[in-house]
Rosetta silent file (secondary structure, phi, psi, omega in degrees, C-alpha in Angstrom):
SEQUENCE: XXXXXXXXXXXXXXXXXXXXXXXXXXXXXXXXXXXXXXXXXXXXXXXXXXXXXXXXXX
SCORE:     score description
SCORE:     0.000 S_00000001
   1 L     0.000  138.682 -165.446   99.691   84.980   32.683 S_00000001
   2 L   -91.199  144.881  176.179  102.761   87.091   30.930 S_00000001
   3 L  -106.264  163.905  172.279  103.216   90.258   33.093 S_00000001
   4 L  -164.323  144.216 -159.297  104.358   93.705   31.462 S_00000001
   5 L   -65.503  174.527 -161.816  105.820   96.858   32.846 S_00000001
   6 L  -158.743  120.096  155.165  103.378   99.951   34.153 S_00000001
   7 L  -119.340  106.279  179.400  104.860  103.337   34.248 S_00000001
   8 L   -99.481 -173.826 -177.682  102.620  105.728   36.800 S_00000001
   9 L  -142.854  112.949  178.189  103.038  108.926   37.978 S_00000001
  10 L  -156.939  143.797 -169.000  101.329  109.122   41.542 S_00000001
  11 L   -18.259  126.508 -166.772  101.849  111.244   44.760 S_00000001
  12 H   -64.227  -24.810  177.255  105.636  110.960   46.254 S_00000001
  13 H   -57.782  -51.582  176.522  103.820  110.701   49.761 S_00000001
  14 H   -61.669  -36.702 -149.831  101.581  107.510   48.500 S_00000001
  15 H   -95.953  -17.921  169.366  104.427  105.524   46.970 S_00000001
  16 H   -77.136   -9.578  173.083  106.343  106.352   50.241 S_00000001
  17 H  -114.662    5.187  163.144  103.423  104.741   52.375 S_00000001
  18 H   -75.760  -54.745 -158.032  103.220  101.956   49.932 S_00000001
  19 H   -36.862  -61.360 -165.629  106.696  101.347   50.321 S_00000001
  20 H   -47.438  -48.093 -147.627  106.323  100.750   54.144 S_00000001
  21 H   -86.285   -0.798  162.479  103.221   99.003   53.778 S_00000001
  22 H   -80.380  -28.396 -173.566  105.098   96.284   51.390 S_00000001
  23 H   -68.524  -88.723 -159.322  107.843   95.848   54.353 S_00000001
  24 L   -22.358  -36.003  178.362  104.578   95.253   56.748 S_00000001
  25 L  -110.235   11.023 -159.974  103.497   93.100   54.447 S_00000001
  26 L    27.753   59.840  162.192  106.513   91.536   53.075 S_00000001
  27 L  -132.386  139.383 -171.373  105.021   91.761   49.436 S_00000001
  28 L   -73.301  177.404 -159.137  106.554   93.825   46.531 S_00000001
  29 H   -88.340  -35.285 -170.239  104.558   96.855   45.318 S_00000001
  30 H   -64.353  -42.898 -173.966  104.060   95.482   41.600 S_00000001
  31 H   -85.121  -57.783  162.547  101.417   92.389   43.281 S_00000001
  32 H   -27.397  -93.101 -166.755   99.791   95.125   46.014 S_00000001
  33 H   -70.769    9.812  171.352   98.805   96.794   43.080 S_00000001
  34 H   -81.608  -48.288  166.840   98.001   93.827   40.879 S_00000001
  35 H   -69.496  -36.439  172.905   95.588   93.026   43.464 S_00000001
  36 H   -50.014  -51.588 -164.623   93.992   96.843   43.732 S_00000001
  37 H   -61.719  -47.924 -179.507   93.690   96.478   39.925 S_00000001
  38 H   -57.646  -58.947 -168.796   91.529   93.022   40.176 S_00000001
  39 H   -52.503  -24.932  171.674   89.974   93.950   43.060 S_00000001
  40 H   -83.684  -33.973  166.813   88.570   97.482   41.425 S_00000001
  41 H   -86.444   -6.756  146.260   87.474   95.599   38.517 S_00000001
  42 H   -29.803  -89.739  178.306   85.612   93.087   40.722 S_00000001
  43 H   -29.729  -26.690 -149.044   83.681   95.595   41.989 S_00000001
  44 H   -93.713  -76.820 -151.452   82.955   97.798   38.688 S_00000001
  45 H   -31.923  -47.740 -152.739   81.778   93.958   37.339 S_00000001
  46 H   -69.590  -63.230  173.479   79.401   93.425   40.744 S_00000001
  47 H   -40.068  -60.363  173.746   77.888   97.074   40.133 S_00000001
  48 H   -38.140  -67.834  176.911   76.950   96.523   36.295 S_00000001
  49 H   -45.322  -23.728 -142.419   75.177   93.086   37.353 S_00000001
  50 H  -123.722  -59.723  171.715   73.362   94.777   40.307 S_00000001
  51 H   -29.579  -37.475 -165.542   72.644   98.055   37.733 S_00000001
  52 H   -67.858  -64.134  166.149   71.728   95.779   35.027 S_00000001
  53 H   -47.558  -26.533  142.417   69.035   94.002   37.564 S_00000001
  54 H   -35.080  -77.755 -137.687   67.671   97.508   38.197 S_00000001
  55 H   -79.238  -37.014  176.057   66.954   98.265   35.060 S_00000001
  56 H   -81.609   -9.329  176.965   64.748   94.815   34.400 S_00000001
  57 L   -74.382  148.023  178.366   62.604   95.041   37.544 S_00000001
  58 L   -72.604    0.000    0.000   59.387   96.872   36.356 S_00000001
């Protein structure tokens, strides 16, 4: 999959406890948040399906 820059703006305090938590994890901050991104639209996906099944029970 082709990758493409991200320019955020987000608390100087967060991206300074990211930082660490890439050394901790020896992974760069661009895949840590490639995975947040997947991982939040997992979730949105598993809520619609479980919303969706709501809505067809009588």
């Amino acid at each position: 999959m082709a990758r493409k820059k991200l320019t955020l703006s987000v608390d100087a305090e967060l991206i300074e406890r990211m930082k660490v938590q890439c050394v901790m994890e020896k992974r760069d901050l661009s895949t840590i948040t490639e995975d947040l991104y997947s991982n939040y639209l997992e979730r949105f996906a598993q809520f619609e399906k479980l919303m969706e099944k709501k809505k067809k029970k009588p």
